[in-house]
C-alpha positions as CSV (number, residue, x, y, z in Angstrom):
1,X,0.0,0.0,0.0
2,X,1.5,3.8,-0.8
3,X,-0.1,6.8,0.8
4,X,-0.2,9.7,-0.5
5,X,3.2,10.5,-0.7
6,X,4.2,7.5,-2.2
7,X,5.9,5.8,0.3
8,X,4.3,2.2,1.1
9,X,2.8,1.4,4.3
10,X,2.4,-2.6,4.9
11,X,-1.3,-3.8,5.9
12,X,-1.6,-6.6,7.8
13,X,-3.7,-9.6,6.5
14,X,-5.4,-10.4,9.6
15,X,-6.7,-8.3,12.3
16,X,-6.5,-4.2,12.3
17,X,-4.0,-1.9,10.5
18,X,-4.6,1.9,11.1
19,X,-3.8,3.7,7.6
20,X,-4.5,6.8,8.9
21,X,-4.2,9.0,12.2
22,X,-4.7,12.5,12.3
23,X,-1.3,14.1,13.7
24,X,-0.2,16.0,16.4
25,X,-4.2,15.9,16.6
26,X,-6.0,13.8,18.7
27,X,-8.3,11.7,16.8
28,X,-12.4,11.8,17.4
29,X,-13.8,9.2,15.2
30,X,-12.7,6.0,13.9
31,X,-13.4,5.3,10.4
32,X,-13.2,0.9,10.6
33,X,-13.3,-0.7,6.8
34,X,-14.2,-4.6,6.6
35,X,-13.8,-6.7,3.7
36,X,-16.8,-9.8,2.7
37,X,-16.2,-12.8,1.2
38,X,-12.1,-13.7,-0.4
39,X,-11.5,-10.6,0.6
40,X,-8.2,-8.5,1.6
41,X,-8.0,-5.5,3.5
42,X,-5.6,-4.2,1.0
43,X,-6.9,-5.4,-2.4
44,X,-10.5,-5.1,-2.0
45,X,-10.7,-1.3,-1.8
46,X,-8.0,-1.1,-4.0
47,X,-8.4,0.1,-7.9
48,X,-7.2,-2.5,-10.2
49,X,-6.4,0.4,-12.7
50,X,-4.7,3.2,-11.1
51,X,-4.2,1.0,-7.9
52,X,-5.2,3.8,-5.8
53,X,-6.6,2.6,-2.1
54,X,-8.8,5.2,-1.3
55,X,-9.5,4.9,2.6
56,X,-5.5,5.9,3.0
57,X,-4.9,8.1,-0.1
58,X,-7.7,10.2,-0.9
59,X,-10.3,10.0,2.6
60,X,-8.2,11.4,5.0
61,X,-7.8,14.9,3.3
62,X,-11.5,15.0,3.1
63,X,-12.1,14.2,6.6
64,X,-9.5,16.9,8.0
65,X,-12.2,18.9,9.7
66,X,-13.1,15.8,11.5
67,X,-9.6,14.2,12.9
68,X,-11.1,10.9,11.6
69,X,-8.5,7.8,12.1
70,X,-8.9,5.0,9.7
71,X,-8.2,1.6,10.0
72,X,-8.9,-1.7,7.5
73,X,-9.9,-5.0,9.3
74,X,-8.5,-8.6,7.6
75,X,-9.9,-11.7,8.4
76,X,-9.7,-15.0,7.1
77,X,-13.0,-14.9,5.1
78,X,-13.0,-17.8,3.0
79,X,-16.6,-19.4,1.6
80,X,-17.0,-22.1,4.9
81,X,-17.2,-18.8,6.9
82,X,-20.6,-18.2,5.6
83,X,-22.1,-21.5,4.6
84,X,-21.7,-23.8,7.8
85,X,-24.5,-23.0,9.0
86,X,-25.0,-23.0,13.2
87,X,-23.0,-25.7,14.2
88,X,-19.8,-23.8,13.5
89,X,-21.1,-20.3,13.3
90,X,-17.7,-18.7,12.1
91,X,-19.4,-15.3,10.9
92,X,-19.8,-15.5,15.1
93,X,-16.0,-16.4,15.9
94,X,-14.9,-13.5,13.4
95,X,-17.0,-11.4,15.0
96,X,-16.0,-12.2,18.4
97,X,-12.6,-11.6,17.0
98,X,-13.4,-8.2,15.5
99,X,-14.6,-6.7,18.4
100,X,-12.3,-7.7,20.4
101,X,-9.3,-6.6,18.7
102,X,-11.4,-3.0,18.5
103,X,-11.8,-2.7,22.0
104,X,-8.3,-3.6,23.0
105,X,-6.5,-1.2,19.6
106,X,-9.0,1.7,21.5
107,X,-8.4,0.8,25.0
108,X,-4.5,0.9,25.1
109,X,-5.4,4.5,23.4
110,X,-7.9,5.6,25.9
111,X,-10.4,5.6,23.5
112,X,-13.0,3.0,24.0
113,X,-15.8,6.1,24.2
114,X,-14.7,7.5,20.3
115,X,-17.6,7.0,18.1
116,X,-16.9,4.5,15.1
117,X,-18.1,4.6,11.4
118,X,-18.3,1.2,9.7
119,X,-18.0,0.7,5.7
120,X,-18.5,-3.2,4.9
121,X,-18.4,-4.9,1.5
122,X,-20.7,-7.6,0.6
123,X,-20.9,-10.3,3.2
124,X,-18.4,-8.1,5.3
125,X,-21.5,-6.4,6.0
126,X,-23.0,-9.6,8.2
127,X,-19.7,-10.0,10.3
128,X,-20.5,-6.2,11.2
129,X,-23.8,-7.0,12.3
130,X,-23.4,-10.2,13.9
131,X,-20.3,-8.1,16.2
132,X,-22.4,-5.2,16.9
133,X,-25.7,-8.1,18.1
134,X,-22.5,-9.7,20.0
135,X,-21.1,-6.5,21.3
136,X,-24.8,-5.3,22.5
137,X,-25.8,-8.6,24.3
138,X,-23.0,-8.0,27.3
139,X,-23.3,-7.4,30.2
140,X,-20.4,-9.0,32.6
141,X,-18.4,-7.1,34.8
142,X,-15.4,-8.2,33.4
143,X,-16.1,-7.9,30.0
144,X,-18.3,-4.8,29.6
145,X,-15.2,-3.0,28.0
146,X,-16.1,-5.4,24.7
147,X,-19.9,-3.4,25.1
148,X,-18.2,-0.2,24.0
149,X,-18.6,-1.2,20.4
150,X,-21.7,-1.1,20.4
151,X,-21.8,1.8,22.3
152,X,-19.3,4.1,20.6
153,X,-21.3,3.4,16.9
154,X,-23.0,5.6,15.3
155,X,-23.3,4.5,11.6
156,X,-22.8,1.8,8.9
157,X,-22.4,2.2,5.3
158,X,-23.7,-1.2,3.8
159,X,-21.9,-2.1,0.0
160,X,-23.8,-4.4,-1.8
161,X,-24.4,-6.9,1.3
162,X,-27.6,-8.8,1.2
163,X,-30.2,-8.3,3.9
164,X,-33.1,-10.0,3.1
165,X,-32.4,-13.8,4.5
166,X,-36.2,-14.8,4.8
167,X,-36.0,-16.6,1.5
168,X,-33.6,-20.0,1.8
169,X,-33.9,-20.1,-1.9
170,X,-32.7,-16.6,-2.5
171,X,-29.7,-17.0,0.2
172,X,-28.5,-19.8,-1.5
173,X,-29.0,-18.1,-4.6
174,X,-27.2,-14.7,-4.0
175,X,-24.3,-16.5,-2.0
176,X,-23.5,-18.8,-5.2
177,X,-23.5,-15.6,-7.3
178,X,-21.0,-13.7,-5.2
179,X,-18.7,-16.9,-5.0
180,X,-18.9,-17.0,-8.8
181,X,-17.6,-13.3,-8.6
182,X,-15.5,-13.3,-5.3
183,X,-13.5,-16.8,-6.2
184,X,-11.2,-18.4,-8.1
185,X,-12.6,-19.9,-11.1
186,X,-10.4,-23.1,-10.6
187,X,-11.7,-23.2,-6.7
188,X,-15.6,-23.0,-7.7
189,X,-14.8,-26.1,-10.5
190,X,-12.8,-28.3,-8.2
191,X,-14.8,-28.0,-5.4
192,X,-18.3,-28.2,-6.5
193,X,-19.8,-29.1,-3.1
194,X,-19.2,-25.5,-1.9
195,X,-22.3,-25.1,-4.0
196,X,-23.9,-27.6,-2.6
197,X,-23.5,-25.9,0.5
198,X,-24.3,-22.6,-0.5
199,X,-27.8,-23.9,-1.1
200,X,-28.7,-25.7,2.5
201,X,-30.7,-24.1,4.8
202,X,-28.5,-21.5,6.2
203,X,-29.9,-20.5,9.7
204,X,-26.7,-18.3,11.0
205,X,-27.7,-15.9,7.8
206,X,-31.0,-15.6,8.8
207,X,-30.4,-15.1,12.9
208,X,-28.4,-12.2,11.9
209,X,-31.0,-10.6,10.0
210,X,-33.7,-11.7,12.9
211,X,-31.7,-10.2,15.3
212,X,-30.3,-7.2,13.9
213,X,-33.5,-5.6,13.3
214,X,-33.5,-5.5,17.1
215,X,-30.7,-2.9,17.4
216,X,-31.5,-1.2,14.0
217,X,-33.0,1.9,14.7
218,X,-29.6,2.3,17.0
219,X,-27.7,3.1,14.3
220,X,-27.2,5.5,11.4
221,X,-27.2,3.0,8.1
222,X,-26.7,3.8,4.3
223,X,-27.6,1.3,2.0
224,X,-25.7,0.9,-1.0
225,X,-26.5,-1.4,-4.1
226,X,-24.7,-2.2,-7.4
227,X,-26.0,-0.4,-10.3
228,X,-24.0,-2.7,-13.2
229,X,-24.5,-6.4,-14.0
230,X,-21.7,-8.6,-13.7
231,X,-20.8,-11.0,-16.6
232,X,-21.0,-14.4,-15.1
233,X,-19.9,-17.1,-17.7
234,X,-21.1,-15.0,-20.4
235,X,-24.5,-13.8,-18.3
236,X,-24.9,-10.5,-17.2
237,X,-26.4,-10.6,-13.5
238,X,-27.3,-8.4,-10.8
239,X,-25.3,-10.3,-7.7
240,X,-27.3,-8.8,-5.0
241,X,-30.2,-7.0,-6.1
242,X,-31.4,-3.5,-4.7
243,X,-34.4,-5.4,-2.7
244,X,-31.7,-6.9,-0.9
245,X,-28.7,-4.7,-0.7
246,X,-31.0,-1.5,-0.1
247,X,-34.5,-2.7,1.5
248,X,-36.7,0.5,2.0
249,X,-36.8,0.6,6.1
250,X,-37.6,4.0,7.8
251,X,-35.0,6.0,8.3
252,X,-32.1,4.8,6.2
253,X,-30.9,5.8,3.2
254,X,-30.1,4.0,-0.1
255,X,-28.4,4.8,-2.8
256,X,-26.9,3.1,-6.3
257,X,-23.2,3.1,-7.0
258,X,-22.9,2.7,-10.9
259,X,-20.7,0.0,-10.9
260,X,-20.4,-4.3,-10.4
261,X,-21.1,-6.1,-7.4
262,X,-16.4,-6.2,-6.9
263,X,-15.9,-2.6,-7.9
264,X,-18.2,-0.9,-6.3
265,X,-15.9,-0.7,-3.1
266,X,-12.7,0.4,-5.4
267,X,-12.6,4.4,-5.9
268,X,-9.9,5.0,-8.4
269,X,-10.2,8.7,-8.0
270,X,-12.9,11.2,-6.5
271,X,-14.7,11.1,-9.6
272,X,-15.1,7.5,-9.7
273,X,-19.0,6.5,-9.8
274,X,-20.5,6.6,-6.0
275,X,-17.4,8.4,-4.7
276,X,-19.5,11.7,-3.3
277,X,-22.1,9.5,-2.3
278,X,-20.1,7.3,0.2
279,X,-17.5,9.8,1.4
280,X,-20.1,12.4,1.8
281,X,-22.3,9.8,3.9
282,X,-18.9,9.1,6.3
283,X,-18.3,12.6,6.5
284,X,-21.7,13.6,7.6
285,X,-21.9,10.6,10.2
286,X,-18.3,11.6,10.9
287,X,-19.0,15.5,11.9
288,X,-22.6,14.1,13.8
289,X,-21.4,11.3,15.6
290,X,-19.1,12.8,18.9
291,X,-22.6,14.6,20.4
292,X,-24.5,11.4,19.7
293,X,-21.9,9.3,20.7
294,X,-21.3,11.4,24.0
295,X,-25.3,11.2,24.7
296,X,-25.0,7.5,24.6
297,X,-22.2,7.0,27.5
298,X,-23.5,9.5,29.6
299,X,-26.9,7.2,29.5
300,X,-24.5,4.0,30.0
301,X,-22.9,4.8,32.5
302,X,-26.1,6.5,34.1
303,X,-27.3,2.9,33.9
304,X,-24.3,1.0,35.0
305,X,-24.1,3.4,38.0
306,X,-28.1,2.6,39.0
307,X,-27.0,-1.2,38.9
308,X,-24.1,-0.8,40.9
309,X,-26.7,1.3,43.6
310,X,-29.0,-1.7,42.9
311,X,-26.2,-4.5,43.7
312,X,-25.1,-2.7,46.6
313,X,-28.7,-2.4,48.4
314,X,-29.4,-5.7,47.9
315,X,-26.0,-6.9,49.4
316,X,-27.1,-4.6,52.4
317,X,-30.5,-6.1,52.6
318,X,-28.6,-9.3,53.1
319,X,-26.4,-8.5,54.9
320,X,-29.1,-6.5,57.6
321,X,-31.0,-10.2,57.9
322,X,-27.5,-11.2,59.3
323,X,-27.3,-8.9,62.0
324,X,-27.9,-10.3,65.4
325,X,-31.1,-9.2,67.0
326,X,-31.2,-6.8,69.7
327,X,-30.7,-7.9,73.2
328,X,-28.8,-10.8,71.9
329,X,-25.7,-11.8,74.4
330,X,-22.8,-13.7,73.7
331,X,-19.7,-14.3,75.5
332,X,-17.0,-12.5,73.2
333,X,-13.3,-13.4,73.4
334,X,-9.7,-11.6,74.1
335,X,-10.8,-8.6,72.0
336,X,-14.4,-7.5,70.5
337,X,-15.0,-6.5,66.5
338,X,-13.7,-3.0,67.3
339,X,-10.8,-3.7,69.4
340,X,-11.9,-3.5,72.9
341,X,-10.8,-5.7,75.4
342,X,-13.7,-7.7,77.1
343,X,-12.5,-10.7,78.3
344,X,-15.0,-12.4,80.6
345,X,-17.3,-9.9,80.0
346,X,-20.8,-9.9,78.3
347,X,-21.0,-7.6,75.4
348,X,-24.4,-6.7,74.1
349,X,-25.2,-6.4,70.1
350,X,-27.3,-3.1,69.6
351,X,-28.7,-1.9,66.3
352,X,-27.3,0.1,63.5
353,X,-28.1,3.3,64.1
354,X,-29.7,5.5,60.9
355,X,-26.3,7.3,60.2
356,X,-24.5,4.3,60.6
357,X,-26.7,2.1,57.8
358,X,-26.2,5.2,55.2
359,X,-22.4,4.8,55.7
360,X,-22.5,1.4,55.4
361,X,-24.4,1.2,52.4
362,X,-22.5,3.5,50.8
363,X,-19.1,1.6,51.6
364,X,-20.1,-1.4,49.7
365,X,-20.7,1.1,46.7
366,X,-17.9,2.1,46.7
367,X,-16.5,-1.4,47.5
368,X,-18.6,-2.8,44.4
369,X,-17.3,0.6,42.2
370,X,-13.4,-0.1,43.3
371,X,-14.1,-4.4,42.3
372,X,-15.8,-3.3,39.4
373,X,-12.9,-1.0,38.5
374,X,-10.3,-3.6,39.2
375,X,-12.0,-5.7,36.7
């Protein structure tokens, strides 16, 4: 990869590379990019004529104004990721991955609460969705720093990846076409089954769609379809159709990007067809998102802070039912809870008074804050 002074900068194959990093500036958004099926981080947003790749040569300079960093995610996406169904549910394991390697490239940066922008390709558009469903569903102690994904986002921009799992038929369908277009030729005619299994009853597909519909409305989303055919064996086809790539759902917007299902992620210059479209849409989200962004922790933490208060009263209730009753004698030994001496002498348990069940209560707060803290 060169920038845009020409000097080339390596991109890693798996996991993140940040192309980008607004300097001595302190970034405010993240800008992440994720490939779909046989993809590369580096290739598949990559013009094949003037070999331009446009999220670290020409989107930086455009988002100046709004310190954006950019990074490319690579994964190993190859056609068993989406057709093996729940057993094995790798769209889930990358997305497990995906977030987590977010949340610990943001965390050693003290940035876990920086609003992120997502751009998927194709099927790169379901490992999106199935991390942000992931990310959304936690709610450990320990692990609530992987939550901040789907906190910090503010908006996806969807290229060409099929929504509309209802229809078996259709999946099996639209997945065969993209592998046609996505793959080898020689690995689609020497391994014929991955047809085969293109065309089962795909479940994972369609839990993603179920459940993503969910957190929807969450989100800032622009659909994008392709607006050329691609020439498969000598027929021109639409890979995934605009009912699919661009469903009409209230409040998001679609658009066409004149181009095939494999270039319409490749910007060879800002003139290429859907350019302003796509870069205008990250920009917008880009300049919007840190007041969104801020609203949502501020309501996070208002509610992880009322289930800390919650925790804490109900360890105090429990902890009250322990207390001996009043009037209750025992015979204590060399020294008493607070230190006294009262050897052979009977010590008598009174109650808490008011002031003294306030500052306990608020101890184990602040016990269950520091634990939580820890964590």
């Amino acid at each position: 990869m060169s920038n845009s002074s020409g000097q080339r900068i390596p991109v890693n194959r798996f996991g993140l590379t940040e192309v980008y990093s607004p300097t001595p500036t302190k970034p405010e958004v993240d800008v992440v990019f994720v490939h779909g099926l046989n993809g590369d981080p580096h290739n598949t947003w990559t013009s094949e004529n003037t070999k331009i790749f446009w999220p670290a040569q020409i989107l930086p300079p455009i988002l100046e104004e709004e310190k954006a960093r950019v990074l490319v995610y690579g994964y190993d996406a190859d056609v068993t990721s989406f057709t093996d169904g729940v057993s094995t549910d790798k769209i889930h394991n990358h997305a497990e991955h995906l977030v987590a390697a977010l949340s610990a490239n943001r965390r050693i940066r003290k940035a876990l609460e920086r609003p992120i922008i997502w751009i998927a390709h194709s099927l790169g558009g379901l490992v999106v969705k199935r991390a942000l469903i992931y990310s959304a569903e936690i709610r450990g102690i320990k692990i609530e720093h992987l939550r901040s994904v789907f906190v910090s986002t503010y908006g996806i921009l969807f290229l060409g990846t099929p929504h509309h799992g209802s229809d078996i038929a259709h999946w099996g369908n639209r997945l065969e076409w993209i592998c046609s277009v996505m793959l080898p030729k020689k690995v689609m005619d020497s391994q014929p089954q991955l047809i085969d299994a293109l065309k089962t009853n795909n479940e994972t597909l369609q839990n993603i769609d179920r459940q993503f519909v969910q957190i929807l409305n969450r989100f800032h989303i622009y659909f994008f379809h392709e607006g050329k055919p691609t020439n498969l064996k000598g027929t021109l086809k639409v890979i995934v159709d605009e009912t699919s790539a661009s469903p009409t759902v209230q409040d998001v917007e679609r658009a066409v990007i004149q181009a095939d299902h494999s270039h319409m992620c490749k910007f060879e210059n800002e003139n290429a067809p859907g350019f302003d479209l796509v870069v205008e849409g990250i920009q917008r989200y880009a300049e919007a998102a840190p007041a969104k962004i801020k609203r949502n922790w501020d309501t996070e933490n208002q509610e992880r802070n009322a289930a800390k208060q919650a925790e804490a009263a109900e360890l105090y209730s429990a902890s009250i039912k322990n207390t001996p009753p009043q009037g209750h004698t025992h015979q204590s030994d060399s020294s008493s809870t607070f230190g006294y001496s009262s050897l052979g002498r009977e010590q008598r348990a009174l109650p808490p008074t008011e002031g003294q069940m306030e500052f306990d209560k608020q101890f184990i707060v602040e016990d269950i804050t520091s634990d939580k803290e820890k964590a």
